[in-house]
N, C-alpha and C positions, 0 to 999 in steps of 0.2 A: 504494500500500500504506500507506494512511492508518494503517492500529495500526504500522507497525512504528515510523516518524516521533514519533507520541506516546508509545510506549514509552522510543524513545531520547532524548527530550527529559525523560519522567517520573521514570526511573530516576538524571538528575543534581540531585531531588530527595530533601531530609531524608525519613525515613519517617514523621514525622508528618504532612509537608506532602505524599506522597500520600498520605495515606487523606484527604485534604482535597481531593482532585481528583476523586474519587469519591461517585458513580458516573459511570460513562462505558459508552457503547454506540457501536456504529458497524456497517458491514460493507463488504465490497469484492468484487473478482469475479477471480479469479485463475484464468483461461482456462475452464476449462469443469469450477470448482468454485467455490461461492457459500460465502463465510466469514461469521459474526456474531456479536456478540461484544459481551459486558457488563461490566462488573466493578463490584463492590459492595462490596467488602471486601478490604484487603490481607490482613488476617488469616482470612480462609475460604478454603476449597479451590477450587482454579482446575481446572474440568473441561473436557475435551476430547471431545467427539465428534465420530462419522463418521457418516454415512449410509445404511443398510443398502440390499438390493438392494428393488428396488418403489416408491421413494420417486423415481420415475425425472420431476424436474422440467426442465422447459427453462426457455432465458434468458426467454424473453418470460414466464413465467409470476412472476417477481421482482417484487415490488412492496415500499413499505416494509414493509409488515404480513407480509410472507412470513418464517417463522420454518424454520430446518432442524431434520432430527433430534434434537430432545434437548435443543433449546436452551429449549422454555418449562416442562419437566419441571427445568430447571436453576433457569431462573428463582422456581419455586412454592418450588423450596429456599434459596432467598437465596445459592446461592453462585455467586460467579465463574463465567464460560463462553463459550469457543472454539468454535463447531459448524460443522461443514462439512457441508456438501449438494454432491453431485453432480449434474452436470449431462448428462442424456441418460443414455437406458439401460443402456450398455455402459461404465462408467465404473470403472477403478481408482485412481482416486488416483495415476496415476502422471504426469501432465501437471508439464513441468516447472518452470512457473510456479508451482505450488502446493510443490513438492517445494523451490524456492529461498526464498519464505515460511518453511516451516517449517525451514528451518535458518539464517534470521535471529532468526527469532522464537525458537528454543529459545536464542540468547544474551540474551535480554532477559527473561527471567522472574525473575528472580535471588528477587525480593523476593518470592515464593509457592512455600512450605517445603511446601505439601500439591498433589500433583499429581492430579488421576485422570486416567482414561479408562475410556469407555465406550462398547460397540459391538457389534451385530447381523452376523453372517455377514460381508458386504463388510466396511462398518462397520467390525467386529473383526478383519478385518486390518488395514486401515489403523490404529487403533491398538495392533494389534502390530506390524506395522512403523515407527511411528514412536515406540515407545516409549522407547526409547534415547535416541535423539535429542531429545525432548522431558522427558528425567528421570522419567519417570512414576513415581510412588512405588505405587500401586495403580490395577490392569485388573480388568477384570469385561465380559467375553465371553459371548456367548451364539450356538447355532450355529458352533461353528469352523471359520476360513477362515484359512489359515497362511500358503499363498500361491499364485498361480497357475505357478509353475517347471514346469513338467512332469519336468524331470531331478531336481528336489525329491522331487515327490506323483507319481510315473505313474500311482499306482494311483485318482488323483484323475478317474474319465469323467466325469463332470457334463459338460453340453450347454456350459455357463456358462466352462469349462475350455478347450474350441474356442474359442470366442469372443473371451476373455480374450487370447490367443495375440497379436491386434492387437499389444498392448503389450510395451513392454520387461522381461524377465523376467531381467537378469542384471546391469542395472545395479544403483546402490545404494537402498535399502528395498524388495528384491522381496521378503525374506521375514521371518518372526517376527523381533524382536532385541528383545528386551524389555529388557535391560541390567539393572537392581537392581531391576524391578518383581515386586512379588508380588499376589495377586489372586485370581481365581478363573474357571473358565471350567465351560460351564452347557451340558449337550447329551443328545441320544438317542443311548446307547449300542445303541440295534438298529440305529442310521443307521451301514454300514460305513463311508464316505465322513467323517462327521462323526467319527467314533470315532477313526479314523486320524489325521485333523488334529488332533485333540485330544492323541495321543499327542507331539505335537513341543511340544506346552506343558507341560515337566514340571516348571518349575520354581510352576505355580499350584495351588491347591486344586479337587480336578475335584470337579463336582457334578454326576450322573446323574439323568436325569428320560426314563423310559420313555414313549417313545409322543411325543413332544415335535415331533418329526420336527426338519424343516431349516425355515429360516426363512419358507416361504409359511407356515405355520399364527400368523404373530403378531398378526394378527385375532381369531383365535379365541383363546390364548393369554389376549391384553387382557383379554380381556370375562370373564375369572375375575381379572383384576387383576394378575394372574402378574407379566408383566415390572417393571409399575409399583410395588408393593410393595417388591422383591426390589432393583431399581436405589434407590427411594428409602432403603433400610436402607444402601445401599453407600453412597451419595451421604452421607449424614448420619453416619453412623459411620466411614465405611472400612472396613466389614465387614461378613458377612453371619452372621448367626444361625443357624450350619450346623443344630443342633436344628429350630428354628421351620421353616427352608426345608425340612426332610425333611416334618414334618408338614402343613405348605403344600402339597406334589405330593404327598403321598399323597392328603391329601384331593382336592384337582385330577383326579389317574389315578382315583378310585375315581367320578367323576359318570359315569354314562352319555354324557351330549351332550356331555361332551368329546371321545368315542370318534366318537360321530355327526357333529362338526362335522369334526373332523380327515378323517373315510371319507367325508365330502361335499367337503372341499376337492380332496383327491386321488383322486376320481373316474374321473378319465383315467388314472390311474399306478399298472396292477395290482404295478409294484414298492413304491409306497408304501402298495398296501393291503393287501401282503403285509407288511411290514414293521408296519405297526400292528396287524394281526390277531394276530402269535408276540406283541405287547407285551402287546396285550387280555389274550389266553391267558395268558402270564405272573402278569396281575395281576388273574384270574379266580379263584384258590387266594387272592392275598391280601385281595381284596375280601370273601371268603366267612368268613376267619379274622376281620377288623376287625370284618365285623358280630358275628361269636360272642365277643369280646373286648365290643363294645359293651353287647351282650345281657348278659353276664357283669356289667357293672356297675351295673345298673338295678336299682332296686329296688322290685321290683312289690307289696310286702307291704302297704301303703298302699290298692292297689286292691283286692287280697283283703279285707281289712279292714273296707272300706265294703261289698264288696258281702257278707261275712258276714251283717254289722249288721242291713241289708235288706232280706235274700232271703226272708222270708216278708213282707212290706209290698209292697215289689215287687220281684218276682222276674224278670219281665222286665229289666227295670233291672240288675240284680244279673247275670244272665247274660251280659248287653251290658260291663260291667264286666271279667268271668272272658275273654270270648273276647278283649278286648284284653288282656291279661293272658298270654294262653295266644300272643300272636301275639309277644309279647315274649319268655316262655320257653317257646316249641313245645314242651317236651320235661318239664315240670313235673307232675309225678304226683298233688299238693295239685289244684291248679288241672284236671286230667282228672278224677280224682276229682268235684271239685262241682259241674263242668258235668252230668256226668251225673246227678246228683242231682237238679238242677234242673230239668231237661230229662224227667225221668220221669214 
């Protein structure tokens, strides 16, 4: 455990004389979780990630260049970063090799006054469960997973909740303990399963994004920018621009192929294409209102205008002008008017 050794030696240094050690990277293998780890700056925020489910790496596949969850999204921000990756598919962070790490490592931080963490479904347990223990000053969750306890969540069936079962669920860090952290945590409130774990987070800021599903959709998700944005606002401020993120998902919910990608991921799962069809519906009345708000603010007088000026020159033209005009405000009485005029 090459960082704890340089910690405890770095720490009986003046604070000027580490930011003069710096930067330093390394990583190590603590049973069957792969750790890596930077630091850049005693003064920037030391981030902490876990590794959501899907990122399901074995040992043989480690090489230097092999980077975990979160760790080069950390890196593009200059700050400090801890990233753990799992190892093999069925993995909770409960191996106890990893679990005696981090309760060395959380007496050696002393000197980084800004903690995050940040984490996907699995991921976002693990740093809720180690939030305490590690001081985290701010989390930012996405998909909530509180914890596998069954005497906890019963109401928790996911396939993932059997399985999970392997492990120890009643020793220490099997459920949320966030301690002083505040944050935020990010989910579909049609997902009942996610909704409910989301309720044992009360002490964070919930932010609701319909249709979002549980974490297989962060594929599709990416590719609007979504998570990446949203983490990089948290990452550099410690906070999230509740405004901007509202108008960020709406626009997001209101694209068609995000409906389309999401009912092609879950294909097989008439419950998950039940569950995005009431979200669709839902925000079928408000896609209809955005655009008539939209329409509301355009102002087409500019086109009537020109095509006044020319409608005897060319009147084709001038027509071709009116019906985009009239496709703007369907319902403008000016603009029916002088189509017909023209047209006669």
């Amino acid at each position: 455990m090459k960082l704890l050794y340089w910690l405890d030696e770095w720490l009986t240094l003046p604070r000027d004389e580490q930011q003069t050690q710096l930067p330093m990277s390394g990583s190590d293998l603590l049973g069957d979780v792969f750790v890596k780890y930077e630091f850049v700056d005693v003064n920037k925020p030391l981030l902490f990630t876990f590794s959501p489910a899907g990122t399901n790496v074995q040992e043989q596949d480690l090489n230097p260049d092999f980077a975990p969850w979160g760790y080069h999204l950390a890196q593009k921000q200059n700050v400090n970063v801890i990233a753990f990756q799992h190892l093999g598919k069925s993995n909770w962070f409960r191996n106890r090799n990893l679990i005696f790490f981090l309760e060395q490592l959380s007496t050696l931080l002393t000197p980084f006054n800004c903690r995050l963490g940040y984490g996907l479904s699995r991921g976002g347990f693990a740093v809720g469960a180690f939030a305490k223990l590690l001081k985290l000053n701010q989390v930012l969750f996405f998909h909530p997973v509180s914890t596998k306890n069954k005497e906890l969540v019963p109401w928790d069936d996911r396939s993932s909740t059997d399985i999970a079962q392997q492990f120890d669920w009643q020793q220490d860090y099997h459920d949320l303990d966030l301690g002083d952290a505040q944050g935020y945590i990010i989910y579909d409130p049609t997902n009942r399963i996610d909704r409910m774990h989301a309720k044992r987070y009360k002490q964070l800021t919930h932010l609701r994004v319909f249709g979002m599903g549980h974490g297989t959709h962060a594929t599709y998700l990416n590719k609007f920018g979504f998570y990446k944005q949203v983490a990089v606002d948290f990452i550099q401020h410690q906070q999230i621009d509740i405004a901007q993120f509202r108008l960020q998902t709406k626009t997001l919910r209101l694209k068609e192929d995000y409906y389309q990608s999401l009912n092609t991921a879950n294909a097989d799962s008439p419950h998950r294409l039940a569950l995005l069809s009431t979200a669709h519906k839902i925000l079928a009345d408000e896609k209809e209102v955005h655009v008539q708000e939209h329409q509301a603010k355009i102002d087409i007088q500019p086109l009537i205008d020109v095509a006044l000026k020319h409608q005897d020159e060319h009147p084709n033209d001038a027509i071709q002008l009116l019906e985009v005009a009239q496709q703007l405000l369907p319902d403008d009485p000016l603009i029916e008017h002088k189509l017909k005029q023209l047209e006669e």
